[in-house]
N, C-alpha and C positions, 0 to 999 in steps of 0.2 A: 504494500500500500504506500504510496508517495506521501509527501508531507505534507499536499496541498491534500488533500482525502480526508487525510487524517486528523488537519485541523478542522475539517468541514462537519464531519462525523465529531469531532467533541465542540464544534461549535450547536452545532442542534440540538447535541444530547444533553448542555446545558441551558440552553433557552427552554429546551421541551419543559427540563426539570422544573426550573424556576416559574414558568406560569402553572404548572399542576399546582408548586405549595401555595404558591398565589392564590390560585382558585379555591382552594379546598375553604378557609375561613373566608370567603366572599360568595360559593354557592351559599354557608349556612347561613348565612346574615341573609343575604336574598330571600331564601326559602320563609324567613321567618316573617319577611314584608307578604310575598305576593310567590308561589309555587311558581308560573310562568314566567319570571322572570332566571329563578334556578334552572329552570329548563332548558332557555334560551343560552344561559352560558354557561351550563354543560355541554350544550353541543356545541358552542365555540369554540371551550376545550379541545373537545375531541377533535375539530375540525381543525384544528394548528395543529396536532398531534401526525393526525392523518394527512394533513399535507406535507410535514415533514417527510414521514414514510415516503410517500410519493415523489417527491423532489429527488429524495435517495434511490430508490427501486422502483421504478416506473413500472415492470411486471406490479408488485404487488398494489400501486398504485389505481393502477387497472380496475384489480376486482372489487380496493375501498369505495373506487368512483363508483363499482358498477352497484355494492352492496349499500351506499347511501343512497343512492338514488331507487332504490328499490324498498326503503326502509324509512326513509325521511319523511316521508305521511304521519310515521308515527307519532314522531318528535315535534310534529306539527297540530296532531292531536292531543297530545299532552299539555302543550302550551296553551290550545286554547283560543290562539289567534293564528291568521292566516301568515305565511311565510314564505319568500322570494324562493320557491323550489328550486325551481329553472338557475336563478343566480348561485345556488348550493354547487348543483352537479354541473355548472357551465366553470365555474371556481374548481373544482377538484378536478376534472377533465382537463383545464388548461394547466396545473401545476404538473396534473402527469405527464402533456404532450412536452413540459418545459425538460421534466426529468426522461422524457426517452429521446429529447434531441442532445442532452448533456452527457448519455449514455449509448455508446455506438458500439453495443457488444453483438449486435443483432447483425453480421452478414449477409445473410440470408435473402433480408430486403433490397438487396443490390440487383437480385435476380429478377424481380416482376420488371416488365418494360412497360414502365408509366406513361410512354410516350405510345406505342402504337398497339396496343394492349386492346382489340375492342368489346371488352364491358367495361373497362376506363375510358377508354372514347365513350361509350355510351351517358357515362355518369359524366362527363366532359360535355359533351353538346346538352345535356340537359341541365344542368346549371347554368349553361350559355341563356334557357329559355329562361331559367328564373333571375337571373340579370336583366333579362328583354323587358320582363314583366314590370321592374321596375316602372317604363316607359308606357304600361297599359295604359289607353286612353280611358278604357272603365271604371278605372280606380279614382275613388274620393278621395282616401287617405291612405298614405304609403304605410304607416301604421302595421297591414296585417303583412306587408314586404317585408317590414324589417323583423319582425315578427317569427316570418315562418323561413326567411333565409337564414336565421340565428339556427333556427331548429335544425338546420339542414347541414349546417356547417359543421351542428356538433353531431350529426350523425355520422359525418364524415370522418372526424377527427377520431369517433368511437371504432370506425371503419379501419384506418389506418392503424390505430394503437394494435388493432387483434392482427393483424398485418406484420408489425414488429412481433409479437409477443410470440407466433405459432412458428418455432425453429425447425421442429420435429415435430414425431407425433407422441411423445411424452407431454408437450405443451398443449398439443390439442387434448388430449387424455386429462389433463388437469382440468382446462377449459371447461368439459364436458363435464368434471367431477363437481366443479365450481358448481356450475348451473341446477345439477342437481339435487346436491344439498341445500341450495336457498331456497329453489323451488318447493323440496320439501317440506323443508323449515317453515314457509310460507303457506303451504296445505295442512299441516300440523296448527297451526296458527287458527286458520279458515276453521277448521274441524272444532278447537275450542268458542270459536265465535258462533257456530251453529251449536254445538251440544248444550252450551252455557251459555250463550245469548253475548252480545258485546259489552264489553268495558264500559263501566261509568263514563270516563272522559270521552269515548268515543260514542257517546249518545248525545253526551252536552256538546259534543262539538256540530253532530249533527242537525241537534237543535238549534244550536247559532246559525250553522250554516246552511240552511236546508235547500239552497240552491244545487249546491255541490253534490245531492244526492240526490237529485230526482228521480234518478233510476234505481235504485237499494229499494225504495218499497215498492213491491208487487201486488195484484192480489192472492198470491201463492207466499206469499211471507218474503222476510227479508233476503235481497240476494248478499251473500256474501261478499267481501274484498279484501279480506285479509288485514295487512298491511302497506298493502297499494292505494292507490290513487281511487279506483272505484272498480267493479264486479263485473265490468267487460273486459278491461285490460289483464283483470288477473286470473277469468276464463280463458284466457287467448295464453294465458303465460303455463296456465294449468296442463292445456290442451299439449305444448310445445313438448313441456317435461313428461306428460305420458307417452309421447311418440317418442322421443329420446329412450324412456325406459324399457320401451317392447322391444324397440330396432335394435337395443343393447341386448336384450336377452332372446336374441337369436344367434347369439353369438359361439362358437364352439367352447368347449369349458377349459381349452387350452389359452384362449386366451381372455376369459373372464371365469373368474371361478365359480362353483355352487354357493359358497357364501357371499359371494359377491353378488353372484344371481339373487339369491336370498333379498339383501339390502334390493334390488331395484324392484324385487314385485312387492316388498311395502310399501317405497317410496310410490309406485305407479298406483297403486292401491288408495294411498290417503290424496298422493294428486286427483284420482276419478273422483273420490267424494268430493273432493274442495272444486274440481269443475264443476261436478251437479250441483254443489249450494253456490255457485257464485250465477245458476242462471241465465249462462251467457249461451243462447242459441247457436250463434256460430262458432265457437267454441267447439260445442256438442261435433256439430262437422266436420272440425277438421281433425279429429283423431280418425275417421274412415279415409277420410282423405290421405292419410299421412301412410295409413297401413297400405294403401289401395298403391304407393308409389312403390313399397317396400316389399309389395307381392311383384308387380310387374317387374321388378330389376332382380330380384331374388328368388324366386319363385322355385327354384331348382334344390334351394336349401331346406334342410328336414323340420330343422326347428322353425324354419320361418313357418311353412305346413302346418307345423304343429301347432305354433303360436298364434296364428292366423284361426283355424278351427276352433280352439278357445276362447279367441273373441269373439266369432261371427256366434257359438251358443252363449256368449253370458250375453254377447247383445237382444240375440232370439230372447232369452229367459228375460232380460229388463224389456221389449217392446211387448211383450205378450203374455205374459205371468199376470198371475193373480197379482197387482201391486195397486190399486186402485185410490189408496186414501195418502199415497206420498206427492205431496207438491214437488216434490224434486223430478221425481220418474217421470211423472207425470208434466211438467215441460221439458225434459229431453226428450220425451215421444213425440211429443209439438214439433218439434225439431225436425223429424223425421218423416211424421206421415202426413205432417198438413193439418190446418187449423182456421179455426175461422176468427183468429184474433187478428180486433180492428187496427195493430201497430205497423203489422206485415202488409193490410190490405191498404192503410194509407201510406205506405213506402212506394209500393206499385203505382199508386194512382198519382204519387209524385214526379215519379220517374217520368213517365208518360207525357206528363203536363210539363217537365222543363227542358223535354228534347229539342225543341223550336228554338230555344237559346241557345242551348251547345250550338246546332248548326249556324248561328249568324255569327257566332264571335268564336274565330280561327284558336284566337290565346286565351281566351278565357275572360271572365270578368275582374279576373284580379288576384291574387294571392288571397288567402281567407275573408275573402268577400261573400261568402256564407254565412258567417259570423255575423250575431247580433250587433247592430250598430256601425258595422259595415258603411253603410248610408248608399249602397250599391242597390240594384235592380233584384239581386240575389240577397240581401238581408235578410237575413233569422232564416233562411231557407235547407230545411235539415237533408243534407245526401243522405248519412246512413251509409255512405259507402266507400271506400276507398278510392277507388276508381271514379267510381259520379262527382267527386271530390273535385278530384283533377281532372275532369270532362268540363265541370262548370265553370273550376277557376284556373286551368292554365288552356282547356280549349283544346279539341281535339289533336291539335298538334303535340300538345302535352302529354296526352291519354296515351296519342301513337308511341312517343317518345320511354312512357313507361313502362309500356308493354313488351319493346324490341328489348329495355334493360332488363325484364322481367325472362324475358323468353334465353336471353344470352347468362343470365346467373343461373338458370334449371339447368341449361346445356351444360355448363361448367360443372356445375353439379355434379350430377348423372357422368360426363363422361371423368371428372378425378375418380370416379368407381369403377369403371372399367380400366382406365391406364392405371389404378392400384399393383401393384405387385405381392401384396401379402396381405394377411387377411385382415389385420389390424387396420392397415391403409384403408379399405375396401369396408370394412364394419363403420369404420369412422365419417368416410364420406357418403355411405348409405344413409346415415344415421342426420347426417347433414341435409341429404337432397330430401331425404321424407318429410324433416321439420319446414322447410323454404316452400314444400310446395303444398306444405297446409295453412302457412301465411301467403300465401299467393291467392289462396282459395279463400282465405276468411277476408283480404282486403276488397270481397263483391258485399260483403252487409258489413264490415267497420272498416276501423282504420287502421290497420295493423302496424305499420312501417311508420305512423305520424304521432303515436302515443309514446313518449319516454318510455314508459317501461320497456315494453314490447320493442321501439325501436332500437334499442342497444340491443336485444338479441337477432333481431332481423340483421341490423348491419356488419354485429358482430361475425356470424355464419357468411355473408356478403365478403369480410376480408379474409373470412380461413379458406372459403372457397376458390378467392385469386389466389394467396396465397401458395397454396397447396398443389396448384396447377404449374407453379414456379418452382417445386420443391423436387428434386429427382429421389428415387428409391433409394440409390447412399446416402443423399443427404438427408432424407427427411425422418431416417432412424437412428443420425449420431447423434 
């Protein structure tokens, strides 16, 4: 270690020091005024704490970003009051992109051709359009531009960091243990929120905020959300970590063991409950979806057969079993066999009624000019869709634009699973292309790619997939 490292490392280790003692007699004085304000600088503790880390190991920096931004609901219900999210995890995202440019241990990335690379051209000319957009003559207020280019930027940057981070497949194998265990963490979580109903502070906050929940009460009871943002993003997140855990346990026992099997059909188990209490209809979808990629590419394998048969009967057994008095079952069948709930049929009759729009305006009406108070032709006008999203607001040339970077990440997908060389390879990028192409299927009724949460794992999967495509058989096993 050089001397410049070394003073750097007992420079932090004594700042870190010195605001903990600090803190410690200033939460309890706080706490003794007002709880939310303890709250509030406890996590600013943590948050210098944790930038530190990051500044030093931009790997681990990664996953704090990825783990507060997936948890920072909490700390936000605790307090009380509402809180700069977006500023939280756009803050810890930039210290880590600061700590992986200070640190160039990663070779690796030397190999994508950022220049003529075309699903980086792709993501290339379509940033050009959200530039363009700027210049929409539809637009009232640049507002929802800066807005949703910020959002984009950091999806980028979340893009890039998994880009450095995957050297090998030891790093995606982490990657994928990562995801697992929060998600679990987070269904475990979901499961105590249905069994025992939610936390005092997360009622009161409810109650203050009942904007932010519109969707949690149903007439079938509360949809669940865990520790998320709200009960569609953390069905979409539920849905991701179920297909992750089956495509894993198709795996030979050489290279995942029986207790290891063990751990993923609980964890897959408490994620299906925490998907049926959180509610989320398309959700429900894309766990067939996800299987339906993992039959057609694998189909040759025993266990997939097998695992496959096991599902299609516990699905038979939930669509058709005596289950009658569960509000859970009973809207994942909605899901499936059609309904005559008035939510779905006023989606259709929207769809319908703003086709005449898309076709007169080529770019759209504007960056979230959807959005209430917009003061666009499109104000308060709800897509429901991912796609209808970008049909309204960047315009069919956007829609086109999505769809070709859409069609070019599956390809990349699907074929790292055939040029695999070993099984590991080949489990790993299966397990990949199945979760992309059941967020490709859910962004027709949400927004899968435009929600933080969610979007860190979409773009995430986005950089292992270039990556990986860079990676040759030696290198991507030392």
């Amino acid at each position: 270690m050089s001397i410049v490292e070394y003073t750097k490392r007992n420079i932090l280790t004594y700042s870190l020091t010195a605001i903990w003692i600090l803190a410690i007699p200033l939460i309890a004085y706080l706490s003794s005024i007002d709880v939310k304000f303890a709250v509030l600088l406890l996590g600013g503790v943590f948050g210098l704490a944790l930038a530190g880390v990051a500044v030093m190991n931009y790997r681990a920096g990664y996953y704090i970003a990825v783990t507060v931004a997936l948890t920072v609901r909490v700390l936000e219900r605790m307090s009380g009051a509402e809180l700069s999210v977006g500023v939280v995890i756009d803050a810890m995202l930039l210290i880590t992109i600061l700590g992986s440019l200070m640190n160039q241990d990663d070779k690796s990335i030397r190999k994508i051709d950022f220049i003529r690379d075309p699903l980086l051209i792709s993501f290339y000319i379509y940033t050009g359009l959200i530039l363009l957009e700027f210049f929409n003559p539809a637009v009232h207020d640049r507002h929802g531009w800066t807005t949703f280019a910020r959002g984009l930027l950091r999806n980028y940057l979340f893009m890039f960091l998994v880009m450095k981070l995957i050297r090998n497949m030891k790093d995606l194998q982490f990657f994928l243990k990562f995801w697992i265990t929060i998600l679990t963490i987070a269904a475990i979580y979901a499961c105590i929120q249905q069994w025992f109903g939610l936390l005092p502070f997360e009622k009161s906050f409810i109650a203050r905020y009942p904007e932010k929940f519109k969707t949690v009460l149903i007439i079938t009871g509360i949809r669940i959300f865990s520790f998320m943002s709200d009960p569609a993003v953390f069905g979409l997140l539920m849905a991701c970590g179920v297909i992750i855990n089956i495509t894993l346990l198709t795996s030979s026992q050489k290279l995942i063991s029986i207790r290891k099997k063990v751990l993923l059909v609980i964890s897959m188990i408490l994620q299906f409950m925490a998907l049926g209490y959180s509610g989320t209809r398309t959700a429900y979808i894309m766990v067939p979806m996800g299987i339906l990629i993992l039959v057609l590419i694998n189909l040759k394998n025993r266990n997939t057969i097998i695992g496959v048969a096991l599902f299609v009967l516990a699905f038979l057994v939930m669509m058709f079993g005596p289950f009658h008095n569960s509000p859970t079952i009973v809207r994942i069948r909605t899901a499936f066999s059609g309904t005559e709930d008035a939510s779905l049929n006023v989606r259709d009759v929207n769809r319908h009624r703003i086709q005449p729009y898309i076709y007169s305006h080529p770019i759209g009406g504007g960056l979230l000019s959807c959005e209430p108070g917009s003061g666009t032709e499109l104000d308060g006008f709800p897509p429901d869709s991912g796609y209808l999203r970008t049909a309204l607001e960047q315009g069919p040339i956007g829609l086109i634009l999505v769809m070709i970077n859409l069609y070019l990440l599956l390809k990349y997908a699907i074929a790292n699973y055939f040029n695999g060389k070993t099984e590991e390879e080949k489990q790993f990028a299966l397990t990949v292309a199945c979760v992309l192409f059941a967020l490709t299927v859910s962004m027709y009724a949400q927004e899968a790619s435009g929600l933080i949460e969610s979007a860190m794992l979409y773009y995430g999967l986005n950089g292992i997939v270039i990556k990986t495509k860079y990676l040759s058989t030696t290198n991507i096993n030392k």
